[in-house]
N, C-alpha and C positions, 0 to 999 in steps of 0.2 A: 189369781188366774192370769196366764199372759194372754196379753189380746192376740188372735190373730190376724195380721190386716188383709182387705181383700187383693185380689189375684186375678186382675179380668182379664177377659178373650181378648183376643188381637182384635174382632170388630169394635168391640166396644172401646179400649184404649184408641182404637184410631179415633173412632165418633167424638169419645168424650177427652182424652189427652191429646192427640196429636194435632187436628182439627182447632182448637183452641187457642194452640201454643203457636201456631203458623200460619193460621190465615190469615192475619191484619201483616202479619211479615213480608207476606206473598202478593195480598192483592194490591194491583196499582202499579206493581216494581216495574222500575225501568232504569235506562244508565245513559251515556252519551258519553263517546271517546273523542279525545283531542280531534280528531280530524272531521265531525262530524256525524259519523258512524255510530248508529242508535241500536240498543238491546231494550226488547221490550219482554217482559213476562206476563203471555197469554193465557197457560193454563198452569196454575201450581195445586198447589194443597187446596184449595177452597172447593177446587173443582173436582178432586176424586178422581180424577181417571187412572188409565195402568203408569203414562208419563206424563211430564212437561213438557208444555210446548213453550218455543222462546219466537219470535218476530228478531229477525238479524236484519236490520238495514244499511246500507252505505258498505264500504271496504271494509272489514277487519277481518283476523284470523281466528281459530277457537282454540282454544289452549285447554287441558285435559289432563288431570291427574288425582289417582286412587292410593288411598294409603288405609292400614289395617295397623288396629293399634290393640292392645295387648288386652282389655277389658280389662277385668279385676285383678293380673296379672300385674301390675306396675309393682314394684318394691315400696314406695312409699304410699301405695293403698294399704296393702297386705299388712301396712305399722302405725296404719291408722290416719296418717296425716293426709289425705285426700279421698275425695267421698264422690259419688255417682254423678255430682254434678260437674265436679273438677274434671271424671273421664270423661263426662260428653263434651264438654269447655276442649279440652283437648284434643278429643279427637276432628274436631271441628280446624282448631288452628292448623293443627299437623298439615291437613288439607291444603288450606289456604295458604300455607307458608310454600308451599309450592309453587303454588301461582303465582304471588309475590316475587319468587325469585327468575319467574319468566317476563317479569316485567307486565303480568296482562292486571287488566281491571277485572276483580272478581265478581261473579255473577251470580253464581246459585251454586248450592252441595247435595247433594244424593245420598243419603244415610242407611246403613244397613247396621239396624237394633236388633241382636238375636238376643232372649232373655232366659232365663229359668224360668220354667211353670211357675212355681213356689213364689217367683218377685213381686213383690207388692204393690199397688198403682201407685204409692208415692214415690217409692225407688225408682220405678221406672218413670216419672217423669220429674224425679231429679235429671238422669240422664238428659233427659226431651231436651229442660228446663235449659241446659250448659250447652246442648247441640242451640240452641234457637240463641241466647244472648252471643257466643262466640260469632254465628252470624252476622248476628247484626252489630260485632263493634269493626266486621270491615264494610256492612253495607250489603251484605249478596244473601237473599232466602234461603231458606232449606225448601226446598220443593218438593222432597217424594223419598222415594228410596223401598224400603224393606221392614217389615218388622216381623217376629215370628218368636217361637221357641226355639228353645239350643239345652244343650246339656249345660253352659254357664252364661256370662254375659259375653258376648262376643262385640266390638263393634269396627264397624269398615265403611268409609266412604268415599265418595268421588267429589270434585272440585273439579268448576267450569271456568272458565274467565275468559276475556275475549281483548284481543290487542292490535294496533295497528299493522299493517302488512309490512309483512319484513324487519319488524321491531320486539319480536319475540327475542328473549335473551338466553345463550344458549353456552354450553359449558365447552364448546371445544374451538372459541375464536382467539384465547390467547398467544400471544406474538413476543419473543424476546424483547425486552428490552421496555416491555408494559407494567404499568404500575399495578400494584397487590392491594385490595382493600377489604376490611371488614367492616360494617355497621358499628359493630356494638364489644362490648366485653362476651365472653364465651367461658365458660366453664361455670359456671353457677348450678344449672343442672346437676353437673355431676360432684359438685361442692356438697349439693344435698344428699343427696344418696349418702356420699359418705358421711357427713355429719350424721344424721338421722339413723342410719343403718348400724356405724361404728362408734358414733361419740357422745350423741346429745344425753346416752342416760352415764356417762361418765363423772356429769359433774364438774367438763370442765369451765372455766371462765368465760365467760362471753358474754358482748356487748347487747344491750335492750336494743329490741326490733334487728338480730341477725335473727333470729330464725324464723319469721316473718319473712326476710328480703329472700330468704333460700326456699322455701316454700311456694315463695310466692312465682320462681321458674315454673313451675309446675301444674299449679290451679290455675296462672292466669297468664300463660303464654301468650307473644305477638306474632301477629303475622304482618312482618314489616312493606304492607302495601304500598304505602305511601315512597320508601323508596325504591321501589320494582319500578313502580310507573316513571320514578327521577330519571334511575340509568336507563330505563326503555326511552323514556324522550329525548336523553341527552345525546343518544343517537352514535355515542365513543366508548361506550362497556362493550368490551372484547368478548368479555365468557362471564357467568354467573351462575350461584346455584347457594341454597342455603344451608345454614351447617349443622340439620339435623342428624349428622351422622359423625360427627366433632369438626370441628375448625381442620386440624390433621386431614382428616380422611377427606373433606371439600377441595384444598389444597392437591393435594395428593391427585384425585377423581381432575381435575381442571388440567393438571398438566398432562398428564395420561393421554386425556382426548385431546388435547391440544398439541402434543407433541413437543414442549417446552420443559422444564425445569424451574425451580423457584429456591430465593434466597430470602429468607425469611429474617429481619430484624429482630430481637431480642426484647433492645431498649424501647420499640415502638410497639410493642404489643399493648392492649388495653389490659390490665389485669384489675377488674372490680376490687374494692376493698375487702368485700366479703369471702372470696376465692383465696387471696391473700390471708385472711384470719384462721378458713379452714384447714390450712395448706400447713400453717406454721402450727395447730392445734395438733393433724394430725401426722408431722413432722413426714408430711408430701411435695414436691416440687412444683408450684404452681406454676408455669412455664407449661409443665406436661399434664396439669389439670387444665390449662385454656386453649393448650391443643388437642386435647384426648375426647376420649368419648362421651360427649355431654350435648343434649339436646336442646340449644339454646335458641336456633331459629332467626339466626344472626344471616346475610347475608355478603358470604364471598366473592367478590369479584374485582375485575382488570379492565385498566383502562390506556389506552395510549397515551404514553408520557406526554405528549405535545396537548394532549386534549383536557391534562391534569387541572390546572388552573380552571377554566373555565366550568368543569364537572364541580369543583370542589364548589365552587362559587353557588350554582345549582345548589348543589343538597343545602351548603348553608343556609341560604337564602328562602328555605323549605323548612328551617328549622330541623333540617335532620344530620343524624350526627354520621360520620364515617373518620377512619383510622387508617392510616397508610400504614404499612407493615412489612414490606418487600417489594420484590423485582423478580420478573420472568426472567430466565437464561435460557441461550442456547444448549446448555450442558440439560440435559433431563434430569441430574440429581435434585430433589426436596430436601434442602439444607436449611441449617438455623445458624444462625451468630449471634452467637453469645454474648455478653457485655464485656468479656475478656477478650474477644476476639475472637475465639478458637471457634470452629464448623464443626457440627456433628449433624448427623440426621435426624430429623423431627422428634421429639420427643411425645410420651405418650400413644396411649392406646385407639388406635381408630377402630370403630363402631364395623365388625362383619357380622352381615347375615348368615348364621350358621344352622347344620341342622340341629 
């Protein structure tokens, strides 16, 4: 006989899952920004009421963002290779990567868990389980939010964080003649999908712990805080924003509001080892796999050429990594140069929201 596992009411998974999973996270929290300027957490989870309350003291600003991510909708749920906890893990970073790239210190997330009657209290607090650790590997509670039924798994949350005045980082300060930088390698994300989706039951050759490293985009995304708060302090990042929506389409969204153009280097791009394997497996041009549409979480942004040296100094000195990669222009064309020389326009597919 197959067991059936139980299914409880929304009081009772708050009482006995939610209650559990986030009160020692909640209670006591507090932060302290460069200047002074103290966030304290008053009322979270422990306390049950309809909101949070937060204690803001000293100067800073509140930074604010909401993002909905697909529940059991991802392609590499639906094939097995991520499981309830990985989409709460995610939908939690997604958040955060936000904030990160406004430069603020992250404070607290607002969660909204719609579930199937039918879900099982383990299922659902696998989900809890990945919303509560993604938290806490930047440091900011989950404090409240939503839970209920739905006709599937749905989940959406909001991200708080809080920065010093005037040091929010913001996508439309680029200026000709400003340096181009990424974080990190980009296209892994989308390295997996296709491995996973078109190759991995092929058979073809490939090296012990690649599909590990491609997976692991996925279950255990960053939200690169550490250097949001670098360019917020260094007080010479032009424009910023991260690249969940491809490296391409960051690029692209920076000059738009900026009013610039950008000439993108070829030879300086980071290309992972592993993007390079999928690339050449699935006879793809990784150039257009680390600019296209992959959810990497990477952080784009520009800095004043005069202020290059000193920023770079910064992040190293932070132990965090960044990659120069181009040049703002006057001209508003998003150009690439190739290692042959020759300019074409950006290759790869940028990420649109469509109906």
């Amino acid at each position: 006989m197959v067991e059936v596992k139980a299914a409880s009411d929304e009081p009772t998974r708050l009482a006995e899952i939610i209650h559990p999973l986030f009160a020692d996270q909640a209670r006591g929290w507090s932060s302290r920004l460069d200047n002074g300027s103290s966030t304290r957490l008053l009322a979270g989870v422990p306390a049950q009421d309809d909101c949070a309350v937060f204690g803001l003291l000293g100067d800073q600003e509140l930074v604010l963002g909401s993002d909905y991510v697909r529940g059991p909708k991802f392609q590499l749920y639906e094939l097995g290779h991520l499981n309830e906890y990985d989409i709460g893990y995610y939908l939690a970073i997604a958040n955060f990567s936000d904030i990160a790239a406004m430069g603020a210190h992250p404070i607290a997330l607002l969660s909204v868990i719609r579930y199937p009657k039918h879900m099982p209290d383990d299922v659902f607090s696998q989900v809890m389980e990945g919303v509560r650790d993604a938290c806490a590997s930047v440091g900011a509670p989950n404090v409240g939010g939503d839970i209920g039924t739905a006709e599937r798994l749905i989940l959406s949350a909001s991200a708080m964080g809080v920065v010093e005045p005037g040091r929010s980082l913001r996508r439309n300060g680029a200026r000709p003649g400003d340096l181009l930088y990424i974080t990190g390698p980009t296209g892994i994300a989308a390295a997996a999908q296709l491995y996973f989706s078109k190759m991995a039951s092929t058979g073809a050759t490939r090296r012990d712990g690649m599909e590990e490293e491609l997976i692991g985009a996925w279950k255990r995304p960053k939200a690169l805080v550490r250097h949001g708060r670098c360019l917020s302090r260094s007080g010479v990042v032009t424009s910023c924003q991260d690249s969940s929506d491809g490296l391409k389409a960051g690029i692209q969204t920076i000059a738009t509001l900026s009013g610039v153009g950008f000439l993108v280097e070829e030879d300086t791009l980071p290309i992972a080892d592993v993007v390079a394997e999928v690339a050449k497996l699935g006879g793809a041009d990784p150039v257009a796999m680390v600019l296209g549409d992959s959810v990497d979480f990477q952080l784009v942004f520009t800095v004043a050429a005069e202020a290059q040296s000193r920023l770079e100094e910064e992040l190293a000195a932070g132990g965090l990594s960044f990659h120069r990669i181009g040049v703002a222009t006057e001209e508003r064309a998003v150009m690439l140069r190739r290692l042959d020389g020759m300019l074409q326009d950006l290759p790869g597919v940028e990420w649109r929201h469509s109906a």
